[in-house]
OpenMM code with the backbone's topology and positions (N, CA, C; nanometers):
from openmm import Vec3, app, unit

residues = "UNK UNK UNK UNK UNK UNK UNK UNK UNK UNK UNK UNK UNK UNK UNK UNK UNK UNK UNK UNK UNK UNK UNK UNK UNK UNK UNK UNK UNK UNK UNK UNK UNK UNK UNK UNK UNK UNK UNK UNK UNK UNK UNK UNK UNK UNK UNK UNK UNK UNK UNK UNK UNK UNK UNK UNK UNK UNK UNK UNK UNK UNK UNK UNK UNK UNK UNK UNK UNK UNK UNK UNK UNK UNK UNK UNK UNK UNK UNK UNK UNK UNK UNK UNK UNK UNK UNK UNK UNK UNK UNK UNK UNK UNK UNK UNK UNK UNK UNK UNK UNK UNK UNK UNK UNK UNK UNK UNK UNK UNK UNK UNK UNK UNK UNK UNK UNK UNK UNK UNK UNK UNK UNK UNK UNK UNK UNK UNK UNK UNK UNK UNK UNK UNK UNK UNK UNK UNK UNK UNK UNK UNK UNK UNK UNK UNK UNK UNK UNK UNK UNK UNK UNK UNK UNK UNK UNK UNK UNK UNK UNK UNK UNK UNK".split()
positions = [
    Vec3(8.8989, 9.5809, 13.1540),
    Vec3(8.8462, 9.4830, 13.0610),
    Vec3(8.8625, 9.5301, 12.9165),
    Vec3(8.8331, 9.6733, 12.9338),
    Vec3(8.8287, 9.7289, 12.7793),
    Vec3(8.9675, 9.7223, 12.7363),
    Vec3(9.0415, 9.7286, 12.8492),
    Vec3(9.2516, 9.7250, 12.7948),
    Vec3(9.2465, 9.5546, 12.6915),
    Vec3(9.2059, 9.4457, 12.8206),
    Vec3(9.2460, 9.3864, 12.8158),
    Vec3(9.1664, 9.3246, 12.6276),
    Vec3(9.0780, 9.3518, 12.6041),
    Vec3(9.0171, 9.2948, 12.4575),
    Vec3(9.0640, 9.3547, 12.4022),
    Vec3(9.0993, 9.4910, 12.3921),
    Vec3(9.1295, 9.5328, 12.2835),
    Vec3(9.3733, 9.4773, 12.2693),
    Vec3(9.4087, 9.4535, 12.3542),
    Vec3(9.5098, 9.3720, 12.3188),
    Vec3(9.4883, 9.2656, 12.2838),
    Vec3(9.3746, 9.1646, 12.3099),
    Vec3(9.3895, 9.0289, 12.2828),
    Vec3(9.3361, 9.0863, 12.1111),
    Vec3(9.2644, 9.1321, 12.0362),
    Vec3(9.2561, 9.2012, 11.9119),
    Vec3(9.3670, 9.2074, 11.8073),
    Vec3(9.4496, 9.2714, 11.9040),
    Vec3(9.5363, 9.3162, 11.8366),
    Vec3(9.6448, 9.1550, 11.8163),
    Vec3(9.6890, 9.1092, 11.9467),
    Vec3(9.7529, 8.9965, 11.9457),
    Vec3(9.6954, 8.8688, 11.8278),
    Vec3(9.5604, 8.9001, 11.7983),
    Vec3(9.4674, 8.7869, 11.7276),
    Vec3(9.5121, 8.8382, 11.5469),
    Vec3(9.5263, 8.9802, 11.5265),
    Vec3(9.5983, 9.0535, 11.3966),
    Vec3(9.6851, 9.0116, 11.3264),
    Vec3(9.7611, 9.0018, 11.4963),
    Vec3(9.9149, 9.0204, 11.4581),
    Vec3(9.9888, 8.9437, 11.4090),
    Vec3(9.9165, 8.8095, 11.4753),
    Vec3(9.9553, 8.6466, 11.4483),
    Vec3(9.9051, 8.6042, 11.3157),
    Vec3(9.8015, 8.7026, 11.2690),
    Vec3(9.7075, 8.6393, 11.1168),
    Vec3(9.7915, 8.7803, 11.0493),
    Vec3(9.8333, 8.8049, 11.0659),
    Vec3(9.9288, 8.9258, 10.9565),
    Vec3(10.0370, 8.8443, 10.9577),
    Vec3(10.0673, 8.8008, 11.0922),
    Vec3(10.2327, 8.7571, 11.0758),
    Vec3(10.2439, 8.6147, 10.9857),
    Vec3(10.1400, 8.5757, 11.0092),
    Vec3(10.1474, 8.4266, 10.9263),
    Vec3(10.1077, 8.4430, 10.8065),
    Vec3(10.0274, 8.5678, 10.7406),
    Vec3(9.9992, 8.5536, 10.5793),
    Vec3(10.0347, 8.6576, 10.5345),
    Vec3(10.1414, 8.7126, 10.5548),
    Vec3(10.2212, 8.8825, 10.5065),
    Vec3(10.2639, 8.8507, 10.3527),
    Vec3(10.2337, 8.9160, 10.2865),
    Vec3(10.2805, 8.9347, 10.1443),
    Vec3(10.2910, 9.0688, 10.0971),
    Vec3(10.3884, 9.1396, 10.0009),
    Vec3(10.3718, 9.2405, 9.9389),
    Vec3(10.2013, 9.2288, 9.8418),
    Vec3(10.1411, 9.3372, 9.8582),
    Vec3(10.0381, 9.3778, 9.7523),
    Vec3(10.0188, 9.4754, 9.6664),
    Vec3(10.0021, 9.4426, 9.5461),
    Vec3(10.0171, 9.5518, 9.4416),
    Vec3(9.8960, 9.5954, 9.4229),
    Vec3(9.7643, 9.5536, 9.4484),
    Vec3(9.6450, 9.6580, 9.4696),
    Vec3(9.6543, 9.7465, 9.5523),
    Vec3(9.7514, 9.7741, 9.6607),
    Vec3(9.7175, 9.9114, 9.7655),
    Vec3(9.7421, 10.0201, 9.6902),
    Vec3(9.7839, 9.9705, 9.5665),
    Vec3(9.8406, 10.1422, 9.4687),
    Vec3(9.6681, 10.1541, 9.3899),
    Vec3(9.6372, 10.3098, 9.3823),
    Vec3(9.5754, 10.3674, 9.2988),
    Vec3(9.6403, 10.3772, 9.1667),
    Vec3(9.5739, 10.2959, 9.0836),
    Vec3(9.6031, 10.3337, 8.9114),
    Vec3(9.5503, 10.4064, 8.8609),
    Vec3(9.4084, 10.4756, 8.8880),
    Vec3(9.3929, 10.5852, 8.8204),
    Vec3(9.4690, 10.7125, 8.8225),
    Vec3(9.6073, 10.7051, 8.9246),
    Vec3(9.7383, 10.8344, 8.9459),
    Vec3(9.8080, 10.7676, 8.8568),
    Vec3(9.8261, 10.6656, 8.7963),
    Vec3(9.9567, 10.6333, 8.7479),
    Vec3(9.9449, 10.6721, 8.5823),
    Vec3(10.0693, 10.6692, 8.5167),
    Vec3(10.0520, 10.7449, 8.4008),
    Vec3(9.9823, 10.5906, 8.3202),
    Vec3(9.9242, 10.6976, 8.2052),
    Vec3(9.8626, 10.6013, 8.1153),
    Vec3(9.9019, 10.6663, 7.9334),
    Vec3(10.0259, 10.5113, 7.9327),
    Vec3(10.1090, 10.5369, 7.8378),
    Vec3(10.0935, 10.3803, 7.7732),
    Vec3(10.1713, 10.3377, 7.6624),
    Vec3(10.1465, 10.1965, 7.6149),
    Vec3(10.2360, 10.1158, 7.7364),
    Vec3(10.3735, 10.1796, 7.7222),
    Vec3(10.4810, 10.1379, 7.7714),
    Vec3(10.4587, 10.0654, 7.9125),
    Vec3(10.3670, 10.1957, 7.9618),
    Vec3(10.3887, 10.1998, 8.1320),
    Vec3(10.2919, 10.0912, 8.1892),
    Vec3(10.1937, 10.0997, 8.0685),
    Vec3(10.0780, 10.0130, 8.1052),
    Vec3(10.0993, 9.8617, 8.0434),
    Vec3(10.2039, 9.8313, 7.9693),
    Vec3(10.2339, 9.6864, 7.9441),
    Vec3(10.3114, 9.6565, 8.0250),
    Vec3(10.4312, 9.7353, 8.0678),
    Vec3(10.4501, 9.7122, 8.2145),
    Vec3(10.4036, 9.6702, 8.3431),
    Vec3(10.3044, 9.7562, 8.3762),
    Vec3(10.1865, 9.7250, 8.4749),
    Vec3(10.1478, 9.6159, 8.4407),
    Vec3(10.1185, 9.4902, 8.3118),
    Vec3(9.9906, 9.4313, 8.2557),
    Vec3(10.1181, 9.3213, 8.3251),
    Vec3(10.2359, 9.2972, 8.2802),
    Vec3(10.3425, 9.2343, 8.3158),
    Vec3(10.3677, 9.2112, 8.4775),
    Vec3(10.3574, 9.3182, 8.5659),
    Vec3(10.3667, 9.2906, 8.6860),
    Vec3(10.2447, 9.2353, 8.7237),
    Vec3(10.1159, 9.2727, 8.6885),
    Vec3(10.0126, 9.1962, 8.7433),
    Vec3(10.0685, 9.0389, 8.7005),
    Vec3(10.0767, 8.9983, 8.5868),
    Vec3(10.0796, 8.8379, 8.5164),
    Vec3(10.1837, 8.7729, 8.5975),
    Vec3(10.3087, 8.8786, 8.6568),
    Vec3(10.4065, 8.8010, 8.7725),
    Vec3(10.3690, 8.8083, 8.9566),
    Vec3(10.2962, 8.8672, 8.9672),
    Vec3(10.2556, 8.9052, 9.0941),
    Vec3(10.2362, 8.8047, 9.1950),
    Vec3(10.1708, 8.6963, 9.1130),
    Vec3(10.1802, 8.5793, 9.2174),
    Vec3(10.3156, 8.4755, 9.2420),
    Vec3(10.3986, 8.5250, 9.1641),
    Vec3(10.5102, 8.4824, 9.1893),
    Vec3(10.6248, 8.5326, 9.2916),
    Vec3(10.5847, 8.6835, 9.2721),
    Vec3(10.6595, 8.7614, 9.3772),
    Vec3(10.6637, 8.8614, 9.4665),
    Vec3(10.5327, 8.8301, 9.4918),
    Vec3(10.4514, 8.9183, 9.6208),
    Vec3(10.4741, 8.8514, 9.7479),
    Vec3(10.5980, 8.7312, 9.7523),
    Vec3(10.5967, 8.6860, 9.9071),
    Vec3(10.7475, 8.6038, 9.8501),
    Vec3(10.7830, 8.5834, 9.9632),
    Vec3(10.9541, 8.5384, 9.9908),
    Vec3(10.9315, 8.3673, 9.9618),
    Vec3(10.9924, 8.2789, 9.8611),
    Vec3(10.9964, 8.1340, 9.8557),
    Vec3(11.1169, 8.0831, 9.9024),
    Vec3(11.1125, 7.9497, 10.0064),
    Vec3(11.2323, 7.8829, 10.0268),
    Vec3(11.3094, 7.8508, 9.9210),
    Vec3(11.2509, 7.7870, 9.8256),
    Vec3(11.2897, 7.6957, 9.7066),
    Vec3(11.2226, 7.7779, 9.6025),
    Vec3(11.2723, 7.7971, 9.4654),
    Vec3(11.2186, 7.8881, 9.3292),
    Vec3(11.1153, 7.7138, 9.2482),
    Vec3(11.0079, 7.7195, 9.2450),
    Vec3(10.9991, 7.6077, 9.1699),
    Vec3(10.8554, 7.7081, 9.1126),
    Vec3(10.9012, 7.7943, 9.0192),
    Vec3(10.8298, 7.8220, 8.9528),
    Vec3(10.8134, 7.8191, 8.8271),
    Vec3(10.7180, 7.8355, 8.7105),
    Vec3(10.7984, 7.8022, 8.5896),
    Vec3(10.8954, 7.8611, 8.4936),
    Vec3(10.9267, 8.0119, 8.5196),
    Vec3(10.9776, 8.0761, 8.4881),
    Vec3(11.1278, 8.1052, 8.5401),
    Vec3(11.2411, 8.1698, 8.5328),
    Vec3(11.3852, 8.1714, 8.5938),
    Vec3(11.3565, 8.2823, 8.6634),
    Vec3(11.3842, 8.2683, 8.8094),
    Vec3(11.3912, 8.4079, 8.9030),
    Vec3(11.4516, 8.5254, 8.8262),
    Vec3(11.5503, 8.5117, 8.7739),
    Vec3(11.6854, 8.6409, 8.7500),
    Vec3(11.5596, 8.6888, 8.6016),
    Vec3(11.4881, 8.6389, 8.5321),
    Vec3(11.3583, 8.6997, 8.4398),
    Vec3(11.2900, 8.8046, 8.5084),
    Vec3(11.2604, 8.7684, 8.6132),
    Vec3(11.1641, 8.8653, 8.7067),
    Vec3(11.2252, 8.9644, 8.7136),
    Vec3(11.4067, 8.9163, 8.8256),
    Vec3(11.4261, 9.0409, 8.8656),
    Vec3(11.4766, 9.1178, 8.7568),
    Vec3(11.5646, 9.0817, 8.6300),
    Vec3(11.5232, 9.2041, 8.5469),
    Vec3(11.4439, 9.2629, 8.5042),
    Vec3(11.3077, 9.1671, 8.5223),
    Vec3(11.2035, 9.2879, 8.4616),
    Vec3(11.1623, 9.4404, 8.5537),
    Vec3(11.1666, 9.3768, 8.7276),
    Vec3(11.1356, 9.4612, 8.8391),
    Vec3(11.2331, 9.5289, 8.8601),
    Vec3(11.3642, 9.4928, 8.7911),
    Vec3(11.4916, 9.6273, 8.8382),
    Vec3(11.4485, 9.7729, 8.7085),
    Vec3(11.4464, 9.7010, 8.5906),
    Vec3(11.4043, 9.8197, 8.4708),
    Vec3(11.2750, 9.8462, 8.4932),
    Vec3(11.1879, 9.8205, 8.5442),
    Vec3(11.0092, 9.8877, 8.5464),
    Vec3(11.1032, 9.9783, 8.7090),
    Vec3(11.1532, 9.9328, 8.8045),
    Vec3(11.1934, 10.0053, 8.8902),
    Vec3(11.2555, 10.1606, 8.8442),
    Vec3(11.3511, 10.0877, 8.7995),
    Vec3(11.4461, 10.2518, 8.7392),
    Vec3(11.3462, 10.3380, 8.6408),
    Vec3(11.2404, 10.2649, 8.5523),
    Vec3(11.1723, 10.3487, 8.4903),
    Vec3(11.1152, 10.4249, 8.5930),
    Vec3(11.0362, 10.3856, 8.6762),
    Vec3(10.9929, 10.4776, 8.7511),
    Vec3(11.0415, 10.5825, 8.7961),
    Vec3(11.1844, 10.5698, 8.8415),
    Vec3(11.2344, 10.6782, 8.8833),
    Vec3(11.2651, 10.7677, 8.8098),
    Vec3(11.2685, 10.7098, 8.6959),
    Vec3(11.2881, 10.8269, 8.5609),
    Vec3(11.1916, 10.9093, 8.5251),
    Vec3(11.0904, 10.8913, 8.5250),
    Vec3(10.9384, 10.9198, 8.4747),
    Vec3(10.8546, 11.0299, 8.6115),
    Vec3(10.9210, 10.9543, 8.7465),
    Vec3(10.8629, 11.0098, 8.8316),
    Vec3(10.8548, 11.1499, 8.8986),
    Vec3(10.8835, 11.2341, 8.8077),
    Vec3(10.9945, 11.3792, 8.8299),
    Vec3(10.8736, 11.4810, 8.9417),
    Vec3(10.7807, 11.4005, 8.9065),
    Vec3(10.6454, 11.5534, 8.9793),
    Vec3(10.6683, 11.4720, 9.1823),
    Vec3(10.7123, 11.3437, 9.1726),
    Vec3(10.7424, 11.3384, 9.2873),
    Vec3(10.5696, 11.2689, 9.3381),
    Vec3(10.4855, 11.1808, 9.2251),
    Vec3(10.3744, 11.0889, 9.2232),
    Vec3(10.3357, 11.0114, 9.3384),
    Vec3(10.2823, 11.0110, 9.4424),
    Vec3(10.2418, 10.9243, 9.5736),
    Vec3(10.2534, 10.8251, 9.5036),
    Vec3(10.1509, 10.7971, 9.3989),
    Vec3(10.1244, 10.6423, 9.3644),
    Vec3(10.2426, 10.5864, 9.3127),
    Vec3(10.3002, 10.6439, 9.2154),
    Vec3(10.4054, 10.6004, 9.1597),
    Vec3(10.5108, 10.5379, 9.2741),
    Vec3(10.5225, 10.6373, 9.3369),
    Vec3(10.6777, 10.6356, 9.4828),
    Vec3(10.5680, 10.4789, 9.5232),
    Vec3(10.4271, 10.4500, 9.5957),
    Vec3(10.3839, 10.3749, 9.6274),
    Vec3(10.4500, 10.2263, 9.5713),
    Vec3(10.4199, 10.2883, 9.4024),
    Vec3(10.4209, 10.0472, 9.3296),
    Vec3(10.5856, 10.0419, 9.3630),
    Vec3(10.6488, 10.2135, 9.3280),
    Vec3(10.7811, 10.1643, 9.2974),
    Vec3(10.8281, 10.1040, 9.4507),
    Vec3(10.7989, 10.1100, 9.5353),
    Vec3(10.7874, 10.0403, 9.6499),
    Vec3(10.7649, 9.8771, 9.6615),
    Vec3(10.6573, 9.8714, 9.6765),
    Vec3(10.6274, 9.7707, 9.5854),
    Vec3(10.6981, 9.6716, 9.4888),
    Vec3(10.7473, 9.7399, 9.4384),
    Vec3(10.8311, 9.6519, 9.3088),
    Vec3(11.0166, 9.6389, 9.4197),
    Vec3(10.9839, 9.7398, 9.4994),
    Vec3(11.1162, 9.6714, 9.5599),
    Vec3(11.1013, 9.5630, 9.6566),
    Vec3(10.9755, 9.5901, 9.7110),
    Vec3(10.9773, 9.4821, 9.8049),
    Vec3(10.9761, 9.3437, 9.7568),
    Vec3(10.8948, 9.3060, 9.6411),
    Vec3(10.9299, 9.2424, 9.5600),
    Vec3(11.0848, 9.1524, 9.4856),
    Vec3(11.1465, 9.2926, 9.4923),
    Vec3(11.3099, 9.2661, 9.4674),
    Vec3(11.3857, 9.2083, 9.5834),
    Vec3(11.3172, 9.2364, 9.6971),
    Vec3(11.3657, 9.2222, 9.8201),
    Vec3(11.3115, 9.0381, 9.8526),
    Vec3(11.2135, 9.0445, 9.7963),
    Vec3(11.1537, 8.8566, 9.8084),
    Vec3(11.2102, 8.7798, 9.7157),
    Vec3(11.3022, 8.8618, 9.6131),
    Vec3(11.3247, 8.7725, 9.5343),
    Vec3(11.5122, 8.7299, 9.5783),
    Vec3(11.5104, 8.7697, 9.7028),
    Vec3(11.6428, 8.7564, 9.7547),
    Vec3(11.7799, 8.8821, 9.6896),
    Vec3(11.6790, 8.9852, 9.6931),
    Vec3(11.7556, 9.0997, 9.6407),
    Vec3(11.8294, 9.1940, 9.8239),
    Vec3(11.9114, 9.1558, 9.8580),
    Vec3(11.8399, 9.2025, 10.0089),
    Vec3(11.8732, 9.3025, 9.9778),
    Vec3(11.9884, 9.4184, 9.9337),
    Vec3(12.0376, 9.5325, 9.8948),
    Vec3(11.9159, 9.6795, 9.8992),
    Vec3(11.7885, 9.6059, 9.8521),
    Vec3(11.6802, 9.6827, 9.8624),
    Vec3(11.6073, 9.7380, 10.0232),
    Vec3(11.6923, 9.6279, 10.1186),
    Vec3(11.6254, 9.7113, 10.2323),
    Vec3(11.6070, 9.8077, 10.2618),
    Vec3(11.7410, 9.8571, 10.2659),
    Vec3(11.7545, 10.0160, 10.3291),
    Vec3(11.6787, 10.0769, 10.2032),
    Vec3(11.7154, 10.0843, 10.0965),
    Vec3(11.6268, 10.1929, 9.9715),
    Vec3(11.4842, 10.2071, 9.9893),
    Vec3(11.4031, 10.0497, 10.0403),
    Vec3(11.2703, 10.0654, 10.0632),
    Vec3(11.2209, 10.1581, 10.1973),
    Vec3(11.3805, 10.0820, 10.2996),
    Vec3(11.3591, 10.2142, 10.4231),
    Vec3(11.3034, 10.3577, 10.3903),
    Vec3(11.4301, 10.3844, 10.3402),
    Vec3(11.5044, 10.5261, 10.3088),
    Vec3(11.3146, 10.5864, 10.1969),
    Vec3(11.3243, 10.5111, 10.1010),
    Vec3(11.1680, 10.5422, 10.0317),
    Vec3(11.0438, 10.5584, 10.1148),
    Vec3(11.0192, 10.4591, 10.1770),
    Vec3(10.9192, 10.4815, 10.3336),
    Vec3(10.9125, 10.5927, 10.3925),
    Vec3(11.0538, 10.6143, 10.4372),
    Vec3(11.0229, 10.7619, 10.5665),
    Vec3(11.0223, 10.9070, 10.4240),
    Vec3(11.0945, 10.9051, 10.3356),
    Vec3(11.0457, 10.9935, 10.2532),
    Vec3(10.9301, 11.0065, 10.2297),
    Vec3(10.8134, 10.8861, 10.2106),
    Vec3(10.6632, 10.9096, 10.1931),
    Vec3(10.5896, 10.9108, 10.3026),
    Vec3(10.6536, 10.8871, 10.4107),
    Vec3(10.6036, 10.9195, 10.5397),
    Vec3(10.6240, 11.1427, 10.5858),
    Vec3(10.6956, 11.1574, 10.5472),
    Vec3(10.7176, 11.2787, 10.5356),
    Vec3(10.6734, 11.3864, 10.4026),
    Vec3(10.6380, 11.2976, 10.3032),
    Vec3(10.5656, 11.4387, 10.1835),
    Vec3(10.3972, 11.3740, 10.2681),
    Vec3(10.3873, 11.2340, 10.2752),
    Vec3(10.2113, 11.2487, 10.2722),
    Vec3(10.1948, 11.1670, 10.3851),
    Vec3(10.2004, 11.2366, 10.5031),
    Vec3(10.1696, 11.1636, 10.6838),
    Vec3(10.0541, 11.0925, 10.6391),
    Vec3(9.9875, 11.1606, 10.6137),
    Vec3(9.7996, 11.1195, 10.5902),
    Vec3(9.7644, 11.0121, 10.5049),
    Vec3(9.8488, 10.9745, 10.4896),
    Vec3(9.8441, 10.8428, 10.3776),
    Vec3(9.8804, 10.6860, 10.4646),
    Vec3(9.7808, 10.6684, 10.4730),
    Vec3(9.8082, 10.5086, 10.5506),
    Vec3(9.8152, 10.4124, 10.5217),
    Vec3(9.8542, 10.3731, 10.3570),
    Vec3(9.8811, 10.3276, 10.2874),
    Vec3(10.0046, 10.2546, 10.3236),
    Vec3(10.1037, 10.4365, 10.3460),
    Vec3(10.2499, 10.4076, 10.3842),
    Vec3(10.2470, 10.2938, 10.4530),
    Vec3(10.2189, 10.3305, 10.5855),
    Vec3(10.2584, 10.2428, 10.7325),
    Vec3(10.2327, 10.0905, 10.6841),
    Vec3(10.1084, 10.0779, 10.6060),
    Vec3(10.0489, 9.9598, 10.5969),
    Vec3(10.1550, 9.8716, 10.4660),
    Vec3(10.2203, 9.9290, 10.4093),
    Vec3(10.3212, 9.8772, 10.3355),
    Vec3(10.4044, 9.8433, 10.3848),
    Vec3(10.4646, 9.9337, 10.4558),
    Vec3(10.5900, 9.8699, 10.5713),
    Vec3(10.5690, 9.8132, 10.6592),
    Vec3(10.4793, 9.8365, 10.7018),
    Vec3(10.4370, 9.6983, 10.8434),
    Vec3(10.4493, 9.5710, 10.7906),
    Vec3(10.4046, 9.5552, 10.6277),
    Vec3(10.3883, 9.4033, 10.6060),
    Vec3(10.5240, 9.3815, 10.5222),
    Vec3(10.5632, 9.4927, 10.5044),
    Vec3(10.7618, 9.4504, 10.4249),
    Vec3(10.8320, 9.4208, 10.5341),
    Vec3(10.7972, 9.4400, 10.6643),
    Vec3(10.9038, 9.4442, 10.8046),
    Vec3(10.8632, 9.3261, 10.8502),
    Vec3(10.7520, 9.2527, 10.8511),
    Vec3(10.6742, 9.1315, 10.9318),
    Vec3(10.7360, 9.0414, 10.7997),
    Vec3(10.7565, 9.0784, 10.6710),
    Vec3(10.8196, 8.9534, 10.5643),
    Vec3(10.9623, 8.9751, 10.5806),
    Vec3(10.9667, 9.0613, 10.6429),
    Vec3(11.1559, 9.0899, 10.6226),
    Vec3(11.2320, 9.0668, 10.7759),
    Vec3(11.1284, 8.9335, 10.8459),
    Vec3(11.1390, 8.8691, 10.9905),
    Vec3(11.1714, 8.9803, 11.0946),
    Vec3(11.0953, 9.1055, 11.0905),
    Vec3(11.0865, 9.1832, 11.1972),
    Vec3(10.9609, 9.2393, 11.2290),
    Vec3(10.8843, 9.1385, 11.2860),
    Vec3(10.7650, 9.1565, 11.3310),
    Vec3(10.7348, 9.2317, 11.4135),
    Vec3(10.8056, 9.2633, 11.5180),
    Vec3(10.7814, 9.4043, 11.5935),
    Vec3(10.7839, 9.5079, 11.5268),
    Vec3(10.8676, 9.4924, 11.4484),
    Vec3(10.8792, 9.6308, 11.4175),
    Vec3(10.7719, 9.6780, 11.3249),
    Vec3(10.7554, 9.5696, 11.2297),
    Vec3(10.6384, 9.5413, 11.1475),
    Vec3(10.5021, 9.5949, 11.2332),
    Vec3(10.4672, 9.5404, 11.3214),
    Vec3(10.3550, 9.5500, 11.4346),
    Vec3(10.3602, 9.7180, 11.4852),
    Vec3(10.4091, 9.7846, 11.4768),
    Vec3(10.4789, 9.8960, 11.5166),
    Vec3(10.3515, 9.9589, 11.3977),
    Vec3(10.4431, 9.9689, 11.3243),
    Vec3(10.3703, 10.0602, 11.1611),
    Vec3(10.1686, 9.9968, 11.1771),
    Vec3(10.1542, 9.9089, 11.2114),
    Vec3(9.9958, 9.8312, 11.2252),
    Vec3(9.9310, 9.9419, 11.3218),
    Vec3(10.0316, 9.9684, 11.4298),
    Vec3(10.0210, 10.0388, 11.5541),
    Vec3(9.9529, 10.1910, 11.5211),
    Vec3(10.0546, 10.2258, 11.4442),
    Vec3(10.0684, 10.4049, 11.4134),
    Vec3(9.9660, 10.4160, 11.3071),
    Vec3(9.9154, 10.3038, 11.2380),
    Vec3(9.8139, 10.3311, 11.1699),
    Vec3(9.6686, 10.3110, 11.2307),
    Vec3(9.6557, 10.2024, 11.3773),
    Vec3(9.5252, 10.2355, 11.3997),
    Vec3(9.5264, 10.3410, 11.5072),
    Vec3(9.6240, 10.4085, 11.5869),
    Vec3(9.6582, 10.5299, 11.6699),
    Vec3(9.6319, 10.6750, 11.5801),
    Vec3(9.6960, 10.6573, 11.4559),
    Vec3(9.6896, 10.8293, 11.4149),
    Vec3(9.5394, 10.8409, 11.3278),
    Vec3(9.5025, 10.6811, 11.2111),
    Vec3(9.4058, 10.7216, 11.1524),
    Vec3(9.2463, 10.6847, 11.2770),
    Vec3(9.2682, 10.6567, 11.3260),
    Vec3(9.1623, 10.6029, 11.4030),
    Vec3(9.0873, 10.7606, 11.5193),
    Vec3(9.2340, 10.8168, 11.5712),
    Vec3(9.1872, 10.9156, 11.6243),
    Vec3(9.1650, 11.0298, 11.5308),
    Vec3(9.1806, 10.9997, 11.3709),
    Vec3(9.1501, 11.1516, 11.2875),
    Vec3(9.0169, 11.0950, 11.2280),
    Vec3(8.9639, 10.9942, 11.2402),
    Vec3(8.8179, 10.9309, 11.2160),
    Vec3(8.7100, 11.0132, 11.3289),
    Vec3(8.8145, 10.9805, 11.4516),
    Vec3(8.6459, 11.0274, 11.5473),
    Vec3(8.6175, 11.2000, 11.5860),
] * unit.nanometer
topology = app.Topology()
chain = topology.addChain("A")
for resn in residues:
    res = topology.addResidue(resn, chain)
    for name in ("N", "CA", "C"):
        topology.addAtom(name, app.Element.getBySymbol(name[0]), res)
């Protein structure tokens, strides 16, 4: 009985993750991120676009021109990588973030980089469940819900048994 609820749980998740998956730019800690004019009118900028491109649109009917965005999220991107030299969780985190983003905005080129970025932060900081929980919901928007469901998995398996 106890198998069987705790799958129907999970199945009840999976279907309310799978149907309202969006990138989120609150899972990053800002009190790690640098606090500069630049970096932080930046930041002030991605919040003011966020609802535009925290999830994948059939049709652009927004008021602004897509290709605005994505230059702003390709240069706040590369800044990051410039800036990021100490090798920053949070930072590696938005700049994530800002790809998945790139990736909704019909950038697909960003898959593999967000991959390839993932298992790198899966490997400096296991303990961070942040990770999984980023990619679970970039993989469930990027129509691979298993696999997506997977990362949901490894996060209530590894943090759940370092809770009790």
């Amino acid at each position: 009985m106890k198998v069987k609820l705790r799958n129907t749980v999970f199945l009840l998740i999976f279907v309310n993750i799978t149907l309202s998956v969006y990138s989120n730019i609150y899972i990053v800690n800002t009190d790690n991120l640098p606090n500069n004019e630049e970096f932080n009118k930046n930041m002030a900028t991605l919040l003011d676009i966020n609802q535009f491109v925290n999830h994948w649109s059939i049709e652009w009917n927004y008021p602004e021109d897509k290709s605005s965005f994505i230059n702003f999220l390709e240069a706040f991107h590369n800044d990051i990588i410039r800036i990021n030299v100490i090798n920053n969780y949070e930072l590696n985190l938005l700049n994530v973030v800002i790809m998945t983003y790139l990736y909704n905005l019909d950038e697909a080129n960003y898959y593999n980089e967000i991959s390839n970025a993932i298992e790198k932060m899966k490997n400096d900081c296991s303990d961070e469940y942040r990770t999984y929980w980023l990619f679970g919901n970039f993989l469930i928007s990027a129509a691979k819900p298993f696999l997506g469901y997977n990362e949901f998995e490894k996060i209530f398996h590894t943090f759940n048994n370092k809770a009790s």
